[in-house]
ROPANU-214313 format. One line per field, with one value per residue: y, z, x of N, C-alpha, C in turn; residue in one letter. Coordinates in steps of 0.05 Angstrom, whole numbers. Layout:
n_y (Y;...)
n_z (Z;...)
n_x (X;...)
ca_y (Y;...)
ca_z (Z;...)
ca_x (X;...)
c_y (Y;...)
c_z (Z;...)
c_x (X;...)
r (A;...)
# end
This chain:
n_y (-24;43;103;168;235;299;331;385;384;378;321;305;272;229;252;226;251;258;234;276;271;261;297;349;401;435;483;556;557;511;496;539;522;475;450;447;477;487;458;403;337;289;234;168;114;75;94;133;86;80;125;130;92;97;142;123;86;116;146;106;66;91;103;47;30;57;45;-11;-10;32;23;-18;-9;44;84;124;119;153;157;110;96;137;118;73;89;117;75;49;76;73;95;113;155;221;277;318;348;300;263;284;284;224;203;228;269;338;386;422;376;337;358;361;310;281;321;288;235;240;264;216;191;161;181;219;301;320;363;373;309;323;379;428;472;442;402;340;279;220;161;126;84;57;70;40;-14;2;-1;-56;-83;-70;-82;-141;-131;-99;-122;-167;-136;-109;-148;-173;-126;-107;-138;-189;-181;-182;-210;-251;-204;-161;-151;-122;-82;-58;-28;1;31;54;84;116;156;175;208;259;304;346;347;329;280;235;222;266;309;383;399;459)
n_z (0;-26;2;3;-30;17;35;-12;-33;-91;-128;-133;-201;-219;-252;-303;-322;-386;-407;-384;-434;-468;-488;-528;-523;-502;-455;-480;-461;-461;-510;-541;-507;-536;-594;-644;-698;-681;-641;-601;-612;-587;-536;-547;-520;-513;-501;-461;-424;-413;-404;-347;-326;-328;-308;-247;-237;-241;-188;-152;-157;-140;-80;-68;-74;-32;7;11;-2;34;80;106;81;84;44;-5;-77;-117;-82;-80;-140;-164;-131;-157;-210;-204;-184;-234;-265;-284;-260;-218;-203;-223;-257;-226;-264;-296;-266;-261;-313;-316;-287;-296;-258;-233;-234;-187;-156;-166;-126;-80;-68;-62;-21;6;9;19;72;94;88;46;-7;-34;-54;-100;-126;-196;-237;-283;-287;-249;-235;-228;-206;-173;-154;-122;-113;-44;-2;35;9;-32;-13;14;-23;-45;-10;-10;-61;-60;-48;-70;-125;-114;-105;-146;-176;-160;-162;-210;-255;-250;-261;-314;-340;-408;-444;-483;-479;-501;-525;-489;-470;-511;-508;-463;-462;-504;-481;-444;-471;-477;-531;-530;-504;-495;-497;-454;-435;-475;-462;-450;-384;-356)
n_x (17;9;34;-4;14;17;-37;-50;3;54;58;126;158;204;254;303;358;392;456;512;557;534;491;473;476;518;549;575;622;641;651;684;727;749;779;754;711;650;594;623;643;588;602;593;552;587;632;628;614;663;694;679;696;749;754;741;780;821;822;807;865;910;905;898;943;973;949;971;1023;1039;1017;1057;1112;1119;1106;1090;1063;1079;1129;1143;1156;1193;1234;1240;1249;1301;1343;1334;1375;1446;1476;1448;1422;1382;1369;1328;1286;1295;1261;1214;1193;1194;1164;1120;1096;1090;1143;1145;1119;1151;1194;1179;1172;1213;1244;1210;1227;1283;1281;1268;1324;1329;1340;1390;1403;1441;1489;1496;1529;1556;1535;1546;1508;1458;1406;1413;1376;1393;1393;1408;1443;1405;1358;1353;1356;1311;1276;1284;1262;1199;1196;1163;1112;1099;1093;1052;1009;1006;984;947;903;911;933;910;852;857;850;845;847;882;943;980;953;933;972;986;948;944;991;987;951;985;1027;1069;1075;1095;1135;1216;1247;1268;1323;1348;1340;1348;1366;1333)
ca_y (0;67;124;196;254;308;343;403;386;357;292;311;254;223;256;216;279;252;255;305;276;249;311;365;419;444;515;564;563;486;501;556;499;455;464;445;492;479;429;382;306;274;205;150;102;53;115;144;70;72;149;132;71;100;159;107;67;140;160;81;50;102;96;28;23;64;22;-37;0;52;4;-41;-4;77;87;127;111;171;154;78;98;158;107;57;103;131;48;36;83;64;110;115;174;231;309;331;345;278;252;295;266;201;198;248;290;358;389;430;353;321;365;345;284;275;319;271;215;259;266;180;170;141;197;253;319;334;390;349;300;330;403;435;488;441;386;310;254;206;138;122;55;62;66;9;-36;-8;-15;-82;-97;-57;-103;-161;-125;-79;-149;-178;-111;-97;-179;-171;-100;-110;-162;-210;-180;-171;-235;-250;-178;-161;-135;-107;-59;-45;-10;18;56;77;94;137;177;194;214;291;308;371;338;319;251;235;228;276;340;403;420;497)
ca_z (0;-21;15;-12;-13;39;25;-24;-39;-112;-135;-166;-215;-216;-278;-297;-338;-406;-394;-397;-444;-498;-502;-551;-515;-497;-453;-497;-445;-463;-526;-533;-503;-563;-626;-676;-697;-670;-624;-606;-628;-569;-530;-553;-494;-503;-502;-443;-406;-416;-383;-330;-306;-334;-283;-223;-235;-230;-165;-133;-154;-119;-64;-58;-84;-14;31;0;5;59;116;109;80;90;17;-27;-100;-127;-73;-97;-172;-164;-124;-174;-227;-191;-184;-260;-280;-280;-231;-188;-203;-247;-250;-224;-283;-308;-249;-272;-341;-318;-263;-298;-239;-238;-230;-152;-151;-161;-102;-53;-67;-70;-3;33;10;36;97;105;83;25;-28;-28;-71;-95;-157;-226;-245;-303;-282;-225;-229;-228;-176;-186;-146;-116;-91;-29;0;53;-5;-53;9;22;-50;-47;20;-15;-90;-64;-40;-92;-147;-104;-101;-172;-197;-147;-164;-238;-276;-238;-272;-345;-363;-429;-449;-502;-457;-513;-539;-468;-461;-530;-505;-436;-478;-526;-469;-427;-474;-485;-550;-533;-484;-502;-492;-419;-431;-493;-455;-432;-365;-351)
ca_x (0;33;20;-6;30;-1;-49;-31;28;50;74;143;155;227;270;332;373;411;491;527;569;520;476;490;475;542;551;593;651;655;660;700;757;756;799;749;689;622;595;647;620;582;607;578;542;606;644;626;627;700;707;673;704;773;754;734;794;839;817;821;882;921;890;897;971;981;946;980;1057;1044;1018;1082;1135;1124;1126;1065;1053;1099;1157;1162;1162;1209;1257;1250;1268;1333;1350;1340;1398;1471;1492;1433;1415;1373;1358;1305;1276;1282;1254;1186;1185;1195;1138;1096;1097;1112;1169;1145;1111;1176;1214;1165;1163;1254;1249;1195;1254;1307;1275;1273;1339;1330;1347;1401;1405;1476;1503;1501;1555;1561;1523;1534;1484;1427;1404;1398;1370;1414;1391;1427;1441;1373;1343;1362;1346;1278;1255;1280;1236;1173;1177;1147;1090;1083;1089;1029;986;995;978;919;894;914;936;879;829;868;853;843;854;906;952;1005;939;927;997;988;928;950;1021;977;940;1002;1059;1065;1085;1120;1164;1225;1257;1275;1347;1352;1329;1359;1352;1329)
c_y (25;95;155;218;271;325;379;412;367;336;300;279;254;227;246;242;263;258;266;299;265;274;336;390;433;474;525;564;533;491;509;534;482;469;463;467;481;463;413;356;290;246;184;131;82;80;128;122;68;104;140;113;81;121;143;95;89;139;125;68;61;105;64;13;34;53;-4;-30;13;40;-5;-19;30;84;98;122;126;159;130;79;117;140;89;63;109;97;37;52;72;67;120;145;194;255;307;323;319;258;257;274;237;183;210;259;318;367;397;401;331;328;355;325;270;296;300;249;221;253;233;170;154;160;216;269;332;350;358;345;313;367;409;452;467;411;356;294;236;184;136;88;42;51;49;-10;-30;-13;-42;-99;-93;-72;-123;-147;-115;-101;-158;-155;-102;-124;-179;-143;-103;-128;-187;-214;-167;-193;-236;-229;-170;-135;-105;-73;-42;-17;13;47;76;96;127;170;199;203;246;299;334;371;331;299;254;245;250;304;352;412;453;500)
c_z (0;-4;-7;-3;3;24;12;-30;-73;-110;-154;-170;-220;-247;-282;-331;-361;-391;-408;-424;-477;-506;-523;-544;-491;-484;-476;-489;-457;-495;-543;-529;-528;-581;-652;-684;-703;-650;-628;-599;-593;-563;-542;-524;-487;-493;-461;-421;-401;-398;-359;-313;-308;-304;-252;-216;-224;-213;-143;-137;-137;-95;-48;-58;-54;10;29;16;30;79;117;111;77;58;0;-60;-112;-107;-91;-125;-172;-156;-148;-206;-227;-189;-216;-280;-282;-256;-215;-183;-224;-234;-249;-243;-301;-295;-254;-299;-336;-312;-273;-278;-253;-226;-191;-142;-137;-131;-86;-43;-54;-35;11;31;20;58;104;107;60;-3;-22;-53;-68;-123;-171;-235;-262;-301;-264;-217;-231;-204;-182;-162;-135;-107;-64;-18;17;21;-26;-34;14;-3;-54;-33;2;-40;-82;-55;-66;-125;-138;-100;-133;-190;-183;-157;-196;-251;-277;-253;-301;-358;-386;-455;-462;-487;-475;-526;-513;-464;-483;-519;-487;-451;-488;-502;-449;-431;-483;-498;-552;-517;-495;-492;-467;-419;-453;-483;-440;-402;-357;-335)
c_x (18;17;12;1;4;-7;-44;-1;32;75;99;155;196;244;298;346;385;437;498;545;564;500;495;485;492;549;576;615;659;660;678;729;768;761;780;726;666;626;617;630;617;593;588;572;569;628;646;627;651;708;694;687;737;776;753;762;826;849;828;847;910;929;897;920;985;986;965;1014;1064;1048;1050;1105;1143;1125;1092;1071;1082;1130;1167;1173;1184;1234;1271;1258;1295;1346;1351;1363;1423;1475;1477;1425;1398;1368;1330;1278;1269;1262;1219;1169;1180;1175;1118;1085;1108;1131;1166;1143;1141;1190;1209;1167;1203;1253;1234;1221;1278;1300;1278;1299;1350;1342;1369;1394;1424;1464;1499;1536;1562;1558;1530;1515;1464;1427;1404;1391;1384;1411;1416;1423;1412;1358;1332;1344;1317;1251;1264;1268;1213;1169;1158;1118;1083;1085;1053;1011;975;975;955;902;890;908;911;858;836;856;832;837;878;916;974;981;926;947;996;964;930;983;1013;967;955;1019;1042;1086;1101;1139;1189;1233;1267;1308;1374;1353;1344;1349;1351;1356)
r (X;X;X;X;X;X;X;X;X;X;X;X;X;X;X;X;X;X;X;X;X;X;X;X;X;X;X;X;X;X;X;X;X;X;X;X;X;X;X;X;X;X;X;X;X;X;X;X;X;X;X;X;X;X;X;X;X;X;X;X;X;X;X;X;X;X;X;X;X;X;X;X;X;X;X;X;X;X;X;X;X;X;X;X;X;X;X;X;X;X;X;X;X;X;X;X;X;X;X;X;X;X;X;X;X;X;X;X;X;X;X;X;X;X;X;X;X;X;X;X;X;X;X;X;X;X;X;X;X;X;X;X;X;X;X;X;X;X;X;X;X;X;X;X;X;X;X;X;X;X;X;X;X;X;X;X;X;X;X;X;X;X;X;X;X;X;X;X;X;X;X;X;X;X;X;X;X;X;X;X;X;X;X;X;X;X;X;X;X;X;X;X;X;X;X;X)
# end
């Protein structure tokens, strides 16, 4: 038995809105942003399944790459990757700058991130081997040792988080796509580039 609303009052009727990203009725500020002239071409319904979960998947795996590394081994998302950058050189080391490009951080991003590792231990910041006006990175021995405590976790966080649920997913057009959406064509090459 449903009840009725009270007396003089109306029944408003449950409107589910089109999305935002299939209608065509675009403010002029959105507009305005895009390169091409006119309306810019609506998502398609598969289209827009794919931003949405691409967006969901953003915001959690971060998140959950923390819990996974942090609890254990003190270590957020950007530190581990930043270390294990400065570990895949020769000499254990990289500018700054490359340290940005590498992580796709930015550059203030990067400092923060190279002093919170400072502050553990695990990183220094000397003059460039080569430069001395500019700064580089420096694994130190702390630091070798605690990304070699933090892989097995971060192997079993990513094959659980990730890979688990790849299967049967063409992994090589996976990389191609995430490849496609995060290189920036006015960058130059990691180990090609001038630093400022």
């Amino acid at each position: 038995m449903t009840s009725s609303p009270p007396k003089g009052a109306r029944a408003t009727p449950m409107v589910v809105a089109p999305s935002i990203w299939t209608r065509r009725n675009f403010s002029a500020k959105v507009v305005r942003m895009t390169t091409t002239d006119g309306d810019p071409e609506p998502l398609s319904g598969e289209q827009e399944e794919f931003l949405r979960a691409l967006g969901r998947t953003l915001v959690l795996l971060p998140r959950v790459f923390i819990a996974d590394l942090g609890r254990e081994h003190d270590l957020s998302m950007s530190e581990f990757f930043t270390l294990m950058h400065l570990a895949e050189t020769p000499d254990k080391r990289l500018r700054m700058g490359d340290v940005a490009a590498a992580t796709a951080l930015s550059l203030g991003a990067v400092t923060r991130v190279v002093k919170l590792l400072e502050g553990k231990g695990l990183v220094e910041r000397a003059p460039g081997a080569t430069d001395g006006r500019v700064h580089e990175a420096v694994l130190t021995g702390a630091g070798r040792r605690r990304l070699n405590e933090a892989l097995p976790a971060h192997l079993a966080s990513v094959r659980r988080r990730i890979f688990d649920k790849l299967d049967g997913i063409d992994m090589s057009m996976c990389t191609t796509a995430l490849s496609r959406m995060s290189e920036e064509e006015s960058q130059p090459p990691l180990h090609g580039r001038k630093q400022p």
